[in-house]
N, CA, C and O of each residue as an XYZ file, in Angstrom:
360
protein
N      11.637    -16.090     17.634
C      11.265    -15.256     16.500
C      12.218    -14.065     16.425
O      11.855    -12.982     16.886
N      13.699    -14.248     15.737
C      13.946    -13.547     15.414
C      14.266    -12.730     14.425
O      14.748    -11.599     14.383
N      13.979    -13.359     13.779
C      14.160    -12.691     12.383
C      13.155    -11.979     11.857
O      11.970    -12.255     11.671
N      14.038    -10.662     11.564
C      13.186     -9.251     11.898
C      12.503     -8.841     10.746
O      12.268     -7.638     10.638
N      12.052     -9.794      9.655
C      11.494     -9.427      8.712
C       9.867    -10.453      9.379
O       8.724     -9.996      9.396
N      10.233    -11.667      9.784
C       8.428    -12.379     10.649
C       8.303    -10.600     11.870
O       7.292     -9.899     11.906
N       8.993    -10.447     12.300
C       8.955     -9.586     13.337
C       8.056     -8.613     12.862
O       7.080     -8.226     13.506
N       8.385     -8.201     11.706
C       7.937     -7.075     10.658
C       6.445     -7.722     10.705
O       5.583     -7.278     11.462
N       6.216     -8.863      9.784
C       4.701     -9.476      9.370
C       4.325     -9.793     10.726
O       3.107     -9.617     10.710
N       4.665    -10.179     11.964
C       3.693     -9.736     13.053
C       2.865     -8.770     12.833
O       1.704     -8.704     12.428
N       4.013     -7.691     13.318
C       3.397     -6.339     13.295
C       2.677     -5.757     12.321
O       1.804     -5.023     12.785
N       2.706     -5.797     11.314
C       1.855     -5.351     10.278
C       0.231     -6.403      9.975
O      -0.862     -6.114      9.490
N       0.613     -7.227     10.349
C      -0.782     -8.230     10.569
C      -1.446     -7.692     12.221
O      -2.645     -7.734     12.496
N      -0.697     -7.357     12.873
C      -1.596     -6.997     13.628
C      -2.065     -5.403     13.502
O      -3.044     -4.921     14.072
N      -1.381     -4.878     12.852
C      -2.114     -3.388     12.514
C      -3.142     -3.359     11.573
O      -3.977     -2.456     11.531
N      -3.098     -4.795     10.435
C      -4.160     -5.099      9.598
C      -5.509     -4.822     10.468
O      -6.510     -4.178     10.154
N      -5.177     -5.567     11.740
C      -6.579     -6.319     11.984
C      -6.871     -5.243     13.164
O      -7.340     -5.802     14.155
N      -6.730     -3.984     13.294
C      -6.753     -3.120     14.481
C      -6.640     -1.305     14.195
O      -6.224     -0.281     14.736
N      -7.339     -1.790     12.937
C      -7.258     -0.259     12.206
C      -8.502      0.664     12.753
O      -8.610      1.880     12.595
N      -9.426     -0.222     13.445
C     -10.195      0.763     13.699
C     -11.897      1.044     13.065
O     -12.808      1.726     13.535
N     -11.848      0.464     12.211
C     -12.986      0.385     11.347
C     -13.215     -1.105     10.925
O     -12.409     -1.725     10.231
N     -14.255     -1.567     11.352
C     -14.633     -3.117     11.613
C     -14.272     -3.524     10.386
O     -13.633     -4.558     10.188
N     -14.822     -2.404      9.113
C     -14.800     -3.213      7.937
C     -13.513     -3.386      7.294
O     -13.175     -4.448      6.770
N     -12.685     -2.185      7.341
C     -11.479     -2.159      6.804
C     -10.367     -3.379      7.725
O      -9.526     -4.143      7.250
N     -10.700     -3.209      8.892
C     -10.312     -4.635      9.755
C     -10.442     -5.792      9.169
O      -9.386     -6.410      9.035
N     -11.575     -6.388      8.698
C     -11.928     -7.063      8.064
C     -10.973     -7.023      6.784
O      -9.870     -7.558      6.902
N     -11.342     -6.381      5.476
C     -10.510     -6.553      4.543
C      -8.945     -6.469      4.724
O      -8.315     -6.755      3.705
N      -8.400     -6.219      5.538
C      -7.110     -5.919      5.591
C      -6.410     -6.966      6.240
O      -5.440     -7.661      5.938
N      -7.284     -6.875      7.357
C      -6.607     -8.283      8.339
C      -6.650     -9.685      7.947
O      -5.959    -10.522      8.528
N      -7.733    -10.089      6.619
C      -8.236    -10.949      5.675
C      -6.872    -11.354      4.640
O      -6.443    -12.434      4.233
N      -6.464    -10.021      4.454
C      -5.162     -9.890      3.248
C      -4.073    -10.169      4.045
O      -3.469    -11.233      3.910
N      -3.744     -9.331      4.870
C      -2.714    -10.088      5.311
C      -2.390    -11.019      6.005
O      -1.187    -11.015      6.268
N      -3.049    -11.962      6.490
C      -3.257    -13.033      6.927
C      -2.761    -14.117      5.721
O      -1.751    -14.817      5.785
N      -3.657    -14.075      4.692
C      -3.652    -14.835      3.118
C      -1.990    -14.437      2.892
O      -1.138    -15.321      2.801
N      -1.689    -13.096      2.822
C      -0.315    -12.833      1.991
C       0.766    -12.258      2.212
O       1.573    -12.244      1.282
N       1.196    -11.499      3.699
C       2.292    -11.160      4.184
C       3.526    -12.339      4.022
O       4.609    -11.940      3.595
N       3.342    -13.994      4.408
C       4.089    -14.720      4.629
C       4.546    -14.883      2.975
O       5.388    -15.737      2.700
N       3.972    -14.052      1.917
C       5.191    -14.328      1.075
C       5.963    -13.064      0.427
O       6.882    -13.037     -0.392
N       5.338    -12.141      1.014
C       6.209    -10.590      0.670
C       7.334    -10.689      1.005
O       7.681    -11.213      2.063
N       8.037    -10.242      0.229
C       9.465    -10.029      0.170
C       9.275     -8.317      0.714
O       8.209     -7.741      0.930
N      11.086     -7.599      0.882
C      10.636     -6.189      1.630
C      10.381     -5.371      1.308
O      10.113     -4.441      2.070
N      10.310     -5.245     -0.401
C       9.594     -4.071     -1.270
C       7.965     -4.098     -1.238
O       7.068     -3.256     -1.287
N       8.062     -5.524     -1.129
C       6.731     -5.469     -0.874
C       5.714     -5.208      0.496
O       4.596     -4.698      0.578
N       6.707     -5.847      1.608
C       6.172     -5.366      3.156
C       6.656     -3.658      3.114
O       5.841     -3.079      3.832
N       7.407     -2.899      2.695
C       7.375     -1.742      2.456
C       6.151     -0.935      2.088
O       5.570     -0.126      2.811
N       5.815     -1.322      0.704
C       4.547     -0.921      0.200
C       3.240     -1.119      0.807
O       2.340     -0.279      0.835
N       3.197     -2.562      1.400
C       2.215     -2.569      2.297
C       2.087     -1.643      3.598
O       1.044     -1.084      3.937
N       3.388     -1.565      4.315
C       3.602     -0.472      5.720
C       3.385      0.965      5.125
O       3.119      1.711      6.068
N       3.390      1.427      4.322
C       3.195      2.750      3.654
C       1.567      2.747      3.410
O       0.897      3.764      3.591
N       1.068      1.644      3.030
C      -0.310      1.741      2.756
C      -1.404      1.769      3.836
O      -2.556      2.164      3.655
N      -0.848      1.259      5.075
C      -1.281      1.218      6.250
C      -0.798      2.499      6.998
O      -0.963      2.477      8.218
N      -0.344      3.385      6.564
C      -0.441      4.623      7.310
C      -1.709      5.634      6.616
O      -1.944      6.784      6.986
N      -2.214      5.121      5.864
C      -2.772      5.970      4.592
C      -4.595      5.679      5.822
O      -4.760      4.726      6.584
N      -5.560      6.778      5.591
C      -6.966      6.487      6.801
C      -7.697      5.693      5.707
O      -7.618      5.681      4.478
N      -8.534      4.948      6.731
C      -9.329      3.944      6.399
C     -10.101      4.316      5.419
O     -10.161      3.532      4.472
N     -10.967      5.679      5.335
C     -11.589      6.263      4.516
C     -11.109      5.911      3.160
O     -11.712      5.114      2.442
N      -9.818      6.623      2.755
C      -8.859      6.413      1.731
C      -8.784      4.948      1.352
O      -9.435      4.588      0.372
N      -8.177      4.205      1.913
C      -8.107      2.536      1.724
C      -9.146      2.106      0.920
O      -9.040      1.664     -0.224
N     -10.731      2.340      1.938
C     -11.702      1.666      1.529
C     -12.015      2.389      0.098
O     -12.282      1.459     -0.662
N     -12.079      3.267     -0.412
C     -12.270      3.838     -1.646
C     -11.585      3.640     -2.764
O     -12.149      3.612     -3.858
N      -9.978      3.442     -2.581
C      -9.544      2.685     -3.553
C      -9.683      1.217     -3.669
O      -9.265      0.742     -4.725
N     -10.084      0.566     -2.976
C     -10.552     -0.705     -2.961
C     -11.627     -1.075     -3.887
O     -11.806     -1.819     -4.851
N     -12.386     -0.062     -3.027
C     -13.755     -0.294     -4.065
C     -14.061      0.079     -5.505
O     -14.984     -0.092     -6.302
N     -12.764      0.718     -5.479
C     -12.552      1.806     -7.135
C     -13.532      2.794     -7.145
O     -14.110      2.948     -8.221
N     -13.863      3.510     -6.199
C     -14.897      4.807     -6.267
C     -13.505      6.058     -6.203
O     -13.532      7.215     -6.624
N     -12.679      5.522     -5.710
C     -11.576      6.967     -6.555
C      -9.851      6.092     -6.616
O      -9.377      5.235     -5.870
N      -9.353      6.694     -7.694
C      -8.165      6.117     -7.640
C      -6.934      6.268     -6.626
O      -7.033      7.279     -5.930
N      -5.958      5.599     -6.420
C      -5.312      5.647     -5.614
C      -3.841      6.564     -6.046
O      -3.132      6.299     -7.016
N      -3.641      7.524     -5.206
C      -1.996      8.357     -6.062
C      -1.129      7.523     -6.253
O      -1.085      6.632     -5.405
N      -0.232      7.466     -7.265
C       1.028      7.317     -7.720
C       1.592      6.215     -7.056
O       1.746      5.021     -7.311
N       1.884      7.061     -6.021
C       3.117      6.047     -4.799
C       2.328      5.324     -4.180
O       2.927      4.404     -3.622
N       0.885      5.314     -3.966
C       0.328      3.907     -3.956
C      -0.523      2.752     -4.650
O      -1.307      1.874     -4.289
N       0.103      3.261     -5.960
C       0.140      2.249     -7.120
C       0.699      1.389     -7.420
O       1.331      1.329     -8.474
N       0.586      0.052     -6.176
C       1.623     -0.582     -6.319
C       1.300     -2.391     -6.684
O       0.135     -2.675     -6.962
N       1.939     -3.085     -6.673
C       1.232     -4.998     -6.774
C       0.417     -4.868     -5.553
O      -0.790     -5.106     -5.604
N       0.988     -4.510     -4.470
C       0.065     -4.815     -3.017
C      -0.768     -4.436     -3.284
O      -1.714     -5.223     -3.279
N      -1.016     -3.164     -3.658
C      -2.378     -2.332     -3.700
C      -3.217     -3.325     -4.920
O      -4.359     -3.726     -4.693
N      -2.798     -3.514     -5.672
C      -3.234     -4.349     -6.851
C      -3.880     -5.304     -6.557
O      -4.939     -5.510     -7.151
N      -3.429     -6.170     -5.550
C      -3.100     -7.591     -5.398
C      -4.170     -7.233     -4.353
O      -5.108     -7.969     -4.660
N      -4.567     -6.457     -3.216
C      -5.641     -6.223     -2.765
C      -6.489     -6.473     -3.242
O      -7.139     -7.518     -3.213
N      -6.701     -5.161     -3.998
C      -8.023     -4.809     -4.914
C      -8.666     -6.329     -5.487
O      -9.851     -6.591     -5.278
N      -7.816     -7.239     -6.184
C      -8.205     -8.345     -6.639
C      -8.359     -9.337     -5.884
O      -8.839    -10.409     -6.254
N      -7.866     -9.011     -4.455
C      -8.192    -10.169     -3.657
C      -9.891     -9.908     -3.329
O     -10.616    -10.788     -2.866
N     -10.198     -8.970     -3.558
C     -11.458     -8.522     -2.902
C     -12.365     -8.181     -3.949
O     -13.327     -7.520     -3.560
N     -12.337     -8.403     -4.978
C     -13.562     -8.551     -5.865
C     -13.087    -10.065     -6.548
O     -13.180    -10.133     -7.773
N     -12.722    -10.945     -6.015
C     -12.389    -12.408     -6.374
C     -11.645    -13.149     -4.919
O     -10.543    -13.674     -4.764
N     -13.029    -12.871     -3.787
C     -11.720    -13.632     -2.379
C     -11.328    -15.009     -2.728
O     -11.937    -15.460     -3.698
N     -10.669    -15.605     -2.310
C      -9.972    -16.988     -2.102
C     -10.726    -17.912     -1.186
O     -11.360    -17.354     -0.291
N     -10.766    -19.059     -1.241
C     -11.127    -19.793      0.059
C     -10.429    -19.888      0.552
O      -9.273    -19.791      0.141
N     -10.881    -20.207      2.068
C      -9.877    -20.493      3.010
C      -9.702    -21.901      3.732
O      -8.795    -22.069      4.546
């Protein structure tokens, strides 16, 4: 495994699933599991930026009880949100 962009979706799948808060664990580690393997690096960008952001925050724009700023207005964030009021099977 070298190629340092899987290297990248390791790591960010495992920070999905180790955030700390069972539930946000849950939704996050859910998403990226489903959709890191097709982000390109604007998009694993946006996602690594969104994962520095606290769980508190996350879970609220998720749920749309407050909007999310600017710079994390992005497809990921999007593409979340809709994964989770319409999940996928697995």
């Amino acid at each position: 495994m070298n190629d340092p962009r899987e290297v990248r979706r390791k790591r960010l799948r495992f920070r999905s699933w180790h955030r700390g808060t069972k539930e946000i664990d849950l939704l996050l580690g859910t998403f990226a599991d489903r959709h890191l393997g097709g982000f390109g690096d604007a998009q694993l960008a946006a996602y690594e930026a969104l994962l520095l952001e606290s769980d508190p925050d996350i879970y609220e724009w998720i749920t749309g009880r407050t909007t999310p700023p600017p710079h994390h207005d992005t497809d990921v964030l999007r593409l979340l949100i809709t994964t989770q009021l319409r999940p996928t099977d697995t």
